[in-house]
N, CA, C and O atoms as a GROMACS GRO file, in nm:
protein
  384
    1UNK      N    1   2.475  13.854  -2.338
    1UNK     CA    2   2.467  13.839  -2.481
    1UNK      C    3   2.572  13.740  -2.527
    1UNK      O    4   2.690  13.761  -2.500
    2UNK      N    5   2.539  13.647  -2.587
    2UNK     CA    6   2.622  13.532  -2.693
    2UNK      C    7   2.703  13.617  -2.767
    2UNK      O    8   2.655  13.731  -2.772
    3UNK      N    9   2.802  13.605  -2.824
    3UNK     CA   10   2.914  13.658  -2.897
    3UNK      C   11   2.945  13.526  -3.022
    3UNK      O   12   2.983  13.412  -2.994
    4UNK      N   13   2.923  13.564  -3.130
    4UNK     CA   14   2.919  13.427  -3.208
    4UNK      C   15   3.095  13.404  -3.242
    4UNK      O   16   3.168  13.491  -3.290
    5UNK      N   17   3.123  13.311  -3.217
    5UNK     CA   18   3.264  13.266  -3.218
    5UNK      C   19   3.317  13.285  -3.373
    5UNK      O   20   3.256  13.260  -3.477
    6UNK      N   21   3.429  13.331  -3.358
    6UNK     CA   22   3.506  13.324  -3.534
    6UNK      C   23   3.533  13.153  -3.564
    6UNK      O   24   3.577  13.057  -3.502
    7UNK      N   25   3.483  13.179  -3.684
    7UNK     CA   26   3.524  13.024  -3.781
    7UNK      C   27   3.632  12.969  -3.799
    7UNK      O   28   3.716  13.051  -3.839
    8UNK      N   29   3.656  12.906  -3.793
    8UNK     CA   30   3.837  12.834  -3.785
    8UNK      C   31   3.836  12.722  -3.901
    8UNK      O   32   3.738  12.650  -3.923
    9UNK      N   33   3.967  12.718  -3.976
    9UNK     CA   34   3.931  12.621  -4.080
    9UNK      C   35   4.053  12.496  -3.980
    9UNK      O   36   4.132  12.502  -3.887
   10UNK      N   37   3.998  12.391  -4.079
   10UNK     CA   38   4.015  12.267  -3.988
   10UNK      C   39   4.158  12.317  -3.940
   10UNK      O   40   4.174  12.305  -3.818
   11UNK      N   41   4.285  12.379  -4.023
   11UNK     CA   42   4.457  12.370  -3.983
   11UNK      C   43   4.446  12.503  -3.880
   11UNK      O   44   4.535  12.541  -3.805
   12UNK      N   45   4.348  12.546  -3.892
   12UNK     CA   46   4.366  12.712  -3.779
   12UNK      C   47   4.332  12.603  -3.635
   12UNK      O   48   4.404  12.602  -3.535
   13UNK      N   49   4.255  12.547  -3.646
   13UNK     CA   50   4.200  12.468  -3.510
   13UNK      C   51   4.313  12.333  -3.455
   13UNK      O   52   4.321  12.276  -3.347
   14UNK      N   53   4.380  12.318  -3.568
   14UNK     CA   54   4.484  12.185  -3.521
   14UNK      C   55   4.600  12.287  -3.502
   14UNK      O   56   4.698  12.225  -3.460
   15UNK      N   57   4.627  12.414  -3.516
   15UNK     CA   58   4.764  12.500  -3.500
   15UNK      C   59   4.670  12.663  -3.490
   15UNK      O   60   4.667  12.745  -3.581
   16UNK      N   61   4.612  12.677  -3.376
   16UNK     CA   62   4.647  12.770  -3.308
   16UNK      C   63   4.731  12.877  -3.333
   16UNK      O   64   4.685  12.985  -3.369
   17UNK      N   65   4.838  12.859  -3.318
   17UNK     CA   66   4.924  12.971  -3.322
   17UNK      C   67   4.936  13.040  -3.438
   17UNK      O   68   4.974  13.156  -3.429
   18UNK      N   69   4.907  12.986  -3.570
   18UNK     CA   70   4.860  13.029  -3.672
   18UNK      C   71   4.774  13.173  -3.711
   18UNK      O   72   4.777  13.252  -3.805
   19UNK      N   73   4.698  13.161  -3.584
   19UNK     CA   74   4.582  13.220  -3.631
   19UNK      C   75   4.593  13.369  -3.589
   19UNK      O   76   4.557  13.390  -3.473
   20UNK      N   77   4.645  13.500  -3.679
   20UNK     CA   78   4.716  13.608  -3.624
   20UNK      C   79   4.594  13.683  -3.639
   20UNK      O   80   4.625  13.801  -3.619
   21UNK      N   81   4.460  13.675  -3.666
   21UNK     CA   82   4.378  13.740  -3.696
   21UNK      C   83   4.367  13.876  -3.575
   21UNK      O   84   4.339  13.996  -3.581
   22UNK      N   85   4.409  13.770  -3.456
   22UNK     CA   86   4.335  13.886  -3.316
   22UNK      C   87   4.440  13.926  -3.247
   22UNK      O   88   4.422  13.954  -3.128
   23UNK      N   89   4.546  13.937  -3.292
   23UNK     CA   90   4.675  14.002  -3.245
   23UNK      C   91   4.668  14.151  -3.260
   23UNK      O   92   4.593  14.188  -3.350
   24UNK      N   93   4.725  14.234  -3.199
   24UNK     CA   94   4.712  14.377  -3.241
   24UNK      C   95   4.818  14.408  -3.343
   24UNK      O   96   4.793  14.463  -3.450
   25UNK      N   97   4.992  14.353  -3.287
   25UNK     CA   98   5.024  14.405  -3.427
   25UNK      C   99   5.066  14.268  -3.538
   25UNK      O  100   5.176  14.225  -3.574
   26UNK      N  101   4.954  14.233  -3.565
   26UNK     CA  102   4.956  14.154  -3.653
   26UNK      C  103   4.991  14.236  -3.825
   26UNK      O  104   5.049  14.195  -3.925
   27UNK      N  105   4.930  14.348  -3.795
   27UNK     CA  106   4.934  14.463  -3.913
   27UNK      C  107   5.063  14.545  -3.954
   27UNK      O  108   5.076  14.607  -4.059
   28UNK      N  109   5.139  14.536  -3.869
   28UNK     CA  110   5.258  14.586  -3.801
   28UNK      C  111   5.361  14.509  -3.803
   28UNK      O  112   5.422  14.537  -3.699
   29UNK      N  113   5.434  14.407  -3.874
   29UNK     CA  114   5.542  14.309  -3.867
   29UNK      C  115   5.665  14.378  -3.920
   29UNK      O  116   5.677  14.420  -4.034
   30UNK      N  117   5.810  14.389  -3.766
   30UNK     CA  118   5.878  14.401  -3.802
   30UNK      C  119   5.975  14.333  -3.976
   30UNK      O  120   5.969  14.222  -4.029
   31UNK      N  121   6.023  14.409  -4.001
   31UNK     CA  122   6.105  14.329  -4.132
   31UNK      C  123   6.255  14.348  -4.118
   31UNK      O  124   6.332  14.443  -4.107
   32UNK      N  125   6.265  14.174  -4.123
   32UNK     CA  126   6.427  14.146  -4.122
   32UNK      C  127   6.510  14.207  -4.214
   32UNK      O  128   6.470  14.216  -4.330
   33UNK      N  129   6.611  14.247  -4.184
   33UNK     CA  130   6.719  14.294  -4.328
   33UNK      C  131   6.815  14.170  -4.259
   33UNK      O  132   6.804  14.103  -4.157
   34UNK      N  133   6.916  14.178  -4.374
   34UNK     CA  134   7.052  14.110  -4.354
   34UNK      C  135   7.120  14.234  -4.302
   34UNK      O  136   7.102  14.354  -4.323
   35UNK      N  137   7.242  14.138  -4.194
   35UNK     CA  138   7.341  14.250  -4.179
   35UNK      C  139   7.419  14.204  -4.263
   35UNK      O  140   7.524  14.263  -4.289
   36UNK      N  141   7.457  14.452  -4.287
   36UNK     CA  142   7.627  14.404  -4.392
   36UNK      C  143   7.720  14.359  -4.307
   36UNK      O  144   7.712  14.334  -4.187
   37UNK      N  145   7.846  14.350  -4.412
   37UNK     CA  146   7.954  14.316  -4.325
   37UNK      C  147   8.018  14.384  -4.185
   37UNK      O  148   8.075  14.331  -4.090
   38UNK      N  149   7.983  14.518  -4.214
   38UNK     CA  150   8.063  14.618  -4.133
   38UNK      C  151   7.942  14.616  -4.000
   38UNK      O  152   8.002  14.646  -3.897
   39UNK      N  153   7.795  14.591  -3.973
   39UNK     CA  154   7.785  14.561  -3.882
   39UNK      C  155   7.800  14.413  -3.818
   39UNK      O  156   7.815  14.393  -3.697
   40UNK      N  157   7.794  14.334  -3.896
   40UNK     CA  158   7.837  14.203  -3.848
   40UNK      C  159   7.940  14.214  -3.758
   40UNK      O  160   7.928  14.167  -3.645
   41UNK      N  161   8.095  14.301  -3.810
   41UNK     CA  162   8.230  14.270  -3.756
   41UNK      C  163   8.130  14.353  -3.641
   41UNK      O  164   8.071  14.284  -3.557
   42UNK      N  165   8.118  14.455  -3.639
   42UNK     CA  166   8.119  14.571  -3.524
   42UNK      C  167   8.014  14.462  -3.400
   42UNK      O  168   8.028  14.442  -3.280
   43UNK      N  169   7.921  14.416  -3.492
   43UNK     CA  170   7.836  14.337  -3.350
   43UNK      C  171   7.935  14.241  -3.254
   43UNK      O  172   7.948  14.258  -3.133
   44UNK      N  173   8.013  14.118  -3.347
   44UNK     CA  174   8.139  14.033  -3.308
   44UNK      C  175   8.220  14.103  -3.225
   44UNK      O  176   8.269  14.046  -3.128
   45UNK      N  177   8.243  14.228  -3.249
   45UNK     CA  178   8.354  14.297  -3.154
   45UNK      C  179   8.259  14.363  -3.036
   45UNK      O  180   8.289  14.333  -2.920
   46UNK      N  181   8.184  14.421  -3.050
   46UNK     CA  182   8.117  14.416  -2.912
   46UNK      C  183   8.043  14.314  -2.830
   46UNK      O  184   8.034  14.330  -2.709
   47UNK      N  185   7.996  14.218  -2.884
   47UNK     CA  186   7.973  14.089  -2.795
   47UNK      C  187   8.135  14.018  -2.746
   47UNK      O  188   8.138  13.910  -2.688
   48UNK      N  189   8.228  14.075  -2.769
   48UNK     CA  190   8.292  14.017  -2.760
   48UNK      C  191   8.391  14.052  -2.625
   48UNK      O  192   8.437  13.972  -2.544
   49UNK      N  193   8.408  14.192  -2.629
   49UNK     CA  194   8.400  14.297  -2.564
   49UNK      C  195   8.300  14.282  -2.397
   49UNK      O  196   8.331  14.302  -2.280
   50UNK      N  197   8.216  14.252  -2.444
   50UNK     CA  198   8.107  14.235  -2.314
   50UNK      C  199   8.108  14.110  -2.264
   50UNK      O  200   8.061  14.087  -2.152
   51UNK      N  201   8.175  13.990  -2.363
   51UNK     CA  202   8.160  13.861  -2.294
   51UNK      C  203   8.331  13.871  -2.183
   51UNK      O  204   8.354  13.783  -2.100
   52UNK      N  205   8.403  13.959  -2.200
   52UNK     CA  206   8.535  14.002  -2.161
   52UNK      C  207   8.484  14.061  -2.025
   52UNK      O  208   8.578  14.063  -1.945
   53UNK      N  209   8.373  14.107  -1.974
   53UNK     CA  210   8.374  14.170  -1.859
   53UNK      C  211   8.285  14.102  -1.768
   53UNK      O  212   8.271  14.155  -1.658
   54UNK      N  213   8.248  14.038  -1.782
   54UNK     CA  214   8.127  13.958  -1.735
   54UNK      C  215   8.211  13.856  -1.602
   54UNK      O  216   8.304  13.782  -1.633
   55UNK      N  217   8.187  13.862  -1.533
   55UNK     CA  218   8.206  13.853  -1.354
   55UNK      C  219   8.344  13.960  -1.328
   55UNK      O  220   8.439  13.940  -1.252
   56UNK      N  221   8.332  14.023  -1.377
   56UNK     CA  222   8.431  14.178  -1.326
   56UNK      C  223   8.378  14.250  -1.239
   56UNK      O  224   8.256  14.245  -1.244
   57UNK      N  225   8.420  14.316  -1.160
   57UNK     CA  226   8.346  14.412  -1.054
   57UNK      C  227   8.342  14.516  -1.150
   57UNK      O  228   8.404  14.499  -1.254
   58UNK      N  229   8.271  14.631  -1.129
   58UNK     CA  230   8.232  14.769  -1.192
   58UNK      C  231   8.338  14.848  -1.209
   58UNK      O  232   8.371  14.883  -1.322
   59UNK      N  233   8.395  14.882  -1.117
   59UNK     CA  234   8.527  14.944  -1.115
   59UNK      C  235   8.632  14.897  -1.159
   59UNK      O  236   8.725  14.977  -1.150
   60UNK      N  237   8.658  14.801  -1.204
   60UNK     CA  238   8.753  14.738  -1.330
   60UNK      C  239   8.754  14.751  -1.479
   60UNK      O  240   8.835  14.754  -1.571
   61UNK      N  241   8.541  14.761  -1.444
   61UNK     CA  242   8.511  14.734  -1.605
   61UNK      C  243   8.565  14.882  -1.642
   61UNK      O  244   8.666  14.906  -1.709
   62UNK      N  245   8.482  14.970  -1.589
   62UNK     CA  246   8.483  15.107  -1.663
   62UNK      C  247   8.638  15.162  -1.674
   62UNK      O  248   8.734  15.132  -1.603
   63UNK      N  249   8.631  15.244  -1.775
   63UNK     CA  250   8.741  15.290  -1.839
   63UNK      C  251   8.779  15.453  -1.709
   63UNK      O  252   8.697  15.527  -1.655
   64UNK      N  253   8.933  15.455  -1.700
   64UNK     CA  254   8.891  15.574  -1.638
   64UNK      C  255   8.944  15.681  -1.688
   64UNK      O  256   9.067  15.675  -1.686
   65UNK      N  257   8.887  15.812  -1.749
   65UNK     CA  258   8.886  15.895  -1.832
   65UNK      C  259   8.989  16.000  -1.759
   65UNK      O  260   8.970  16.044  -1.646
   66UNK      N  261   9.135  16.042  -1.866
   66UNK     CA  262   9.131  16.182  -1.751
   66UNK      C  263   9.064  16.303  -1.772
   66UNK      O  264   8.991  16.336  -1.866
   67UNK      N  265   9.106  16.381  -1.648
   67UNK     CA  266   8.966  16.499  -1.683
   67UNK      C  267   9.020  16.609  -1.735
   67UNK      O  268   9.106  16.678  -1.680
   68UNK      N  269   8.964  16.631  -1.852
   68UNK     CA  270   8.946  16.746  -1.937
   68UNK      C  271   8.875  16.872  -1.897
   68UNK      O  272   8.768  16.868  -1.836
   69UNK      N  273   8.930  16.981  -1.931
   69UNK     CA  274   8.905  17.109  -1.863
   69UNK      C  275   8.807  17.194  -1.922
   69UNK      O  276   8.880  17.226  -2.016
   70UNK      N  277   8.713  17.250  -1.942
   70UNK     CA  278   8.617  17.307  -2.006
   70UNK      C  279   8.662  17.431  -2.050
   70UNK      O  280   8.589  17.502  -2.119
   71UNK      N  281   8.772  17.464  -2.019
   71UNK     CA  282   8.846  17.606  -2.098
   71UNK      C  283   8.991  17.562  -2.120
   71UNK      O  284   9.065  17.528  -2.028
   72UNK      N  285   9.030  17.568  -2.263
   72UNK     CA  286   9.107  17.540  -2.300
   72UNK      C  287   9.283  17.627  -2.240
   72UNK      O  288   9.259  17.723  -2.168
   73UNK      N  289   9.336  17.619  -2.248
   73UNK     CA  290   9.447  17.659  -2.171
   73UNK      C  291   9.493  17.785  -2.263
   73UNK      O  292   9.552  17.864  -2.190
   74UNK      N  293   9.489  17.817  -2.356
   74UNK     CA  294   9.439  17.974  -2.431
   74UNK      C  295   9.348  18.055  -2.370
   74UNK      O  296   9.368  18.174  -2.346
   75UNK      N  297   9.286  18.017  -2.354
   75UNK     CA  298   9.157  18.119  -2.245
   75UNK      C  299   9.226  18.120  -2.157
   75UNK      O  300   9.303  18.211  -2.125
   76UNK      N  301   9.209  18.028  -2.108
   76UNK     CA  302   9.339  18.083  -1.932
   76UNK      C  303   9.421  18.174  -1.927
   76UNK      O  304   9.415  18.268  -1.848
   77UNK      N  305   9.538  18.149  -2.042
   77UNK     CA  306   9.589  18.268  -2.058
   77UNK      C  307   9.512  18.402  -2.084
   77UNK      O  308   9.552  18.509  -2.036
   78UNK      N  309   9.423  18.393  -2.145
   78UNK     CA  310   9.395  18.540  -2.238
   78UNK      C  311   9.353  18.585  -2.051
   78UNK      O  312   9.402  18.685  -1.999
   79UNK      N  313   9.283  18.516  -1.996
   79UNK     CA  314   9.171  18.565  -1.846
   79UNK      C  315   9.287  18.617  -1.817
   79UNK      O  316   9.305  18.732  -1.856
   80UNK      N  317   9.390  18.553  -1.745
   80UNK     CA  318   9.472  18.595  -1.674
   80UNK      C  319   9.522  18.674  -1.720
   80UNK      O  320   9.492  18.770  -1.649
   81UNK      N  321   9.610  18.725  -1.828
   81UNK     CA  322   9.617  18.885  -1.879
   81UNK      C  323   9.569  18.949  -1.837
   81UNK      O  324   9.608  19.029  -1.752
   82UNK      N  325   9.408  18.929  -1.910
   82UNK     CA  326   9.356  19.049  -1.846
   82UNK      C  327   9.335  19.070  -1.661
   82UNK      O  328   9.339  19.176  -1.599
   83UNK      N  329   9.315  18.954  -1.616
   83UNK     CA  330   9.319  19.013  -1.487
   83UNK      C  331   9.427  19.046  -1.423
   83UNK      O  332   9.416  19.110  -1.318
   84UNK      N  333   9.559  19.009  -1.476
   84UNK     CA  334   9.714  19.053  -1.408
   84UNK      C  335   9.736  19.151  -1.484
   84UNK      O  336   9.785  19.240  -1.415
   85UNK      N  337   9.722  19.196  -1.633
   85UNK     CA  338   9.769  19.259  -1.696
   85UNK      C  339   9.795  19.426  -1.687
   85UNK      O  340   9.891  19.483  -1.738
   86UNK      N  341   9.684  19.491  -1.606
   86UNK     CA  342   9.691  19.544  -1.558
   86UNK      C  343   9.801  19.634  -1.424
   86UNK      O  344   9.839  19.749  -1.402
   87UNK      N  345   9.817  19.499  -1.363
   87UNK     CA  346   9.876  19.493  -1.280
   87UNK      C  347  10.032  19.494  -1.316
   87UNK      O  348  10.107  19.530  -1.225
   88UNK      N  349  10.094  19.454  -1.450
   88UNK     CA  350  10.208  19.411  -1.484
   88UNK      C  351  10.236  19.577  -1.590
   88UNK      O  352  10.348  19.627  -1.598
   89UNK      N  353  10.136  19.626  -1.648
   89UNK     CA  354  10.193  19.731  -1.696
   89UNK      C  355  10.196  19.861  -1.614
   89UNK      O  356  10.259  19.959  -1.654
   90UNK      N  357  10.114  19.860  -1.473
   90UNK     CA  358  10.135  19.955  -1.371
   90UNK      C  359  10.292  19.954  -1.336
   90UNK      O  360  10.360  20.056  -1.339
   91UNK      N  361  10.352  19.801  -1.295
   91UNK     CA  362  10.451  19.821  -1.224
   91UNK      C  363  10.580  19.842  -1.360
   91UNK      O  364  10.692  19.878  -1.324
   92UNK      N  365  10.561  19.825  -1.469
   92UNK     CA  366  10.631  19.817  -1.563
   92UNK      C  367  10.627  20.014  -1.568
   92UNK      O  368  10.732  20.068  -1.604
   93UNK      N  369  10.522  20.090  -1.537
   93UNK     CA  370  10.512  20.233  -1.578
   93UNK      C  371  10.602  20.322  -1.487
   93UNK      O  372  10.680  20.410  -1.523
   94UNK      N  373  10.568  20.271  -1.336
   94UNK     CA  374  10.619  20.296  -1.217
   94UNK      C  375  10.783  20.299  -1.234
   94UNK      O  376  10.849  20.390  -1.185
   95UNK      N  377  10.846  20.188  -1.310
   95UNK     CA  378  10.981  20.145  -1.291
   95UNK      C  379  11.054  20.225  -1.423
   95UNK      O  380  11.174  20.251  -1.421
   96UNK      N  381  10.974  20.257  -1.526
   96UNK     CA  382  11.029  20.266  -1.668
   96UNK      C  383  10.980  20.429  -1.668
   96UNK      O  384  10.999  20.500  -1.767
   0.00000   0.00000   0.00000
């Protein structure tokens, strides 16, 4: 079956690229904003940042974090009470 070709006006046929009819998201066009200031600086400082590491080995780039404990050093104490505590008012009963 023939498929009858879409019509092109003379500037669709001399520019092609023009012609958004058969694009999918032609319907769909992102929209530019301006950046404010505060991402402008923040973009400048991270391109800037990344142009700083660039032929670095990996282990230079990354930062190295120290390690933080998932129970704060209050809990520790309170655990240990209770698991010595016991133990500290026996010998405290024994002696007193």
């Amino acid at each position: 079956m023939l498929q009858a070709l879409p019509s092109y006006t003379p500037l669709e046929r001399a520019l092609p690229s023009l012609d958004h009819r058969f694009l999918p998201e032609a319907d769909i066009r992102p929209s530019r904003q301006a950046q404010t200031p505060q991402q402008r600086l923040a973009n400048e400082r991270f391109a800037k940042s990344e142009a700083s590491k660039r032929g670095k080995p990996q282990a230079t780039i990354k930062k190295q974090e120290a390690h933080k404990s998932p129970i704060s050093k209050g809990w520790i104490a309170v655990l240990a009470f209770i698991l010595c505590g016991g133990l500290l008012f026996e010998l405290l009963r024994l002696f007193f």
